[in-house]
C-alpha positions in Angstrom: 7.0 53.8 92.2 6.3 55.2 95.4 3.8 55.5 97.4 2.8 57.0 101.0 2.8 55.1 104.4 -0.7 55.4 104.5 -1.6 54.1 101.2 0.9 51.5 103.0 -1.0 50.7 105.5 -4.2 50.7 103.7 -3.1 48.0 101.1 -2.2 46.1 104.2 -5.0 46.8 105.9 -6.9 45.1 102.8 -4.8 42.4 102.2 -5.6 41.3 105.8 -9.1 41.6 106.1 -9.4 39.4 102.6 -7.0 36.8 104.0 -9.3 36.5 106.8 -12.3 36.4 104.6 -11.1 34.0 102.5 -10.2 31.6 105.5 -13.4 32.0 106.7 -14.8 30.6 103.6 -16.0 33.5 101.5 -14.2 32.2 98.3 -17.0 29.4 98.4 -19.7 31.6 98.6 -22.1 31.0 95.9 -21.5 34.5 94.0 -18.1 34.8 95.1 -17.1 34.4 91.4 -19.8 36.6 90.2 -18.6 39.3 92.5 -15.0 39.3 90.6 -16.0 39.6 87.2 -15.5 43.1 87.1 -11.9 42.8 89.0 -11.2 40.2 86.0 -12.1 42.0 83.3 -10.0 45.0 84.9 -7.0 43.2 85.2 -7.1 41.8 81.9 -7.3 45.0 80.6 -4.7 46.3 82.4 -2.8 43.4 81.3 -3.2 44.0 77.7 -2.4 47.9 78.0 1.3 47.0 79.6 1.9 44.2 76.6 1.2 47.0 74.6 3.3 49.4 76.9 6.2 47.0 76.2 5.6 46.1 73.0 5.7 50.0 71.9 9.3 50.6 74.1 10.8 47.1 72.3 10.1 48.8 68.7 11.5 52.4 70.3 14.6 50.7 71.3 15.4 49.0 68.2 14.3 51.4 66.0 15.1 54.5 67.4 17.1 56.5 65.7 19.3 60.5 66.4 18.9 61.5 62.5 20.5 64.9 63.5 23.3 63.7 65.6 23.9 62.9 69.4 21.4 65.4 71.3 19.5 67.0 68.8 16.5 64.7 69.6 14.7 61.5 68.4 13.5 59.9 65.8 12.1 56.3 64.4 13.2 54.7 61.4 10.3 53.9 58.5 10.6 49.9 60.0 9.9 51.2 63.8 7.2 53.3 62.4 5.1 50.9 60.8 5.3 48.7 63.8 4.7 51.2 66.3 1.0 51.8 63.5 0.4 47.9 63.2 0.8 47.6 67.1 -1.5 50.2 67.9 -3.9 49.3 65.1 -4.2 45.1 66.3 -4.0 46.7 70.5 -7.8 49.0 69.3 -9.0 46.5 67.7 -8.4 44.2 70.5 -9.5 46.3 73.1 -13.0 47.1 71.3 -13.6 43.5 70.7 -13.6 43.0 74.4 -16.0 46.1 75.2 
C-alpha cells in the first residue's frame, strides 16, 4: 500500500499530538474510555472483515481449481464452494449480532 507524503506527515502529525496527550494524562481522564468506544467497536469490525478476508483467500487457494486447462480461467471445486457459503453465512450472522 502506498500512500502520499502528506497523508505521511499527517499520520505523524497525529501520532505526536496523542503521545503528548497521553503523557500529559489524558488516558486518565474520566471519559477517556467512553470516548473510544466507537474506535473499538471500529477496529473490531475491521478485525473480523480481514479474518474473513483471509479465511475466503485460504479456501481459494486450496480449492481453486483451472477446470478448462492452464489460462482459460478459474474455478472452485464443490468442497471450496460450500466453504466459501458457510464462511460467508457464520461472517453475516456474526456481523449482525454485533449491530
Amino acid at each position: 500500500m502506498e500512500i502520499s507524503q502528506k497523508r505521511f506527515d499527517e499520520l505523524l502529525d497525529k501520532e505526536l499530538k496523542l503521545n503528548a496527550l497521553e503523557c500529559g494524562g489524558v488516558d486518565n481522564w474520566e471519559f477517556y474510555d467512553i470516548s473510544l468506544e466507537g474506535y473499538w467497536e471500529e477496529k473490531n469490525r475491521q478485525e473480523k472483515i480481514a479474518i474473513f478476508s483471509d479465511t475466503i483467500c485460504e479456501i481459494m487457494s486450496e480449492y481453486g481449481d483451472e477446470p478448462a486447462g492452464h489460462g482459460a480461467g478459474y474455478g472452485l471445486k464443490a468442497e471450496g464452494q460450500e466453504q466459501v457459503i458457510q464462511a460467508i453465512t457464520n461472517f453475516v450472522k456474526d456481523y449482525h449480532k454485533e449491530s
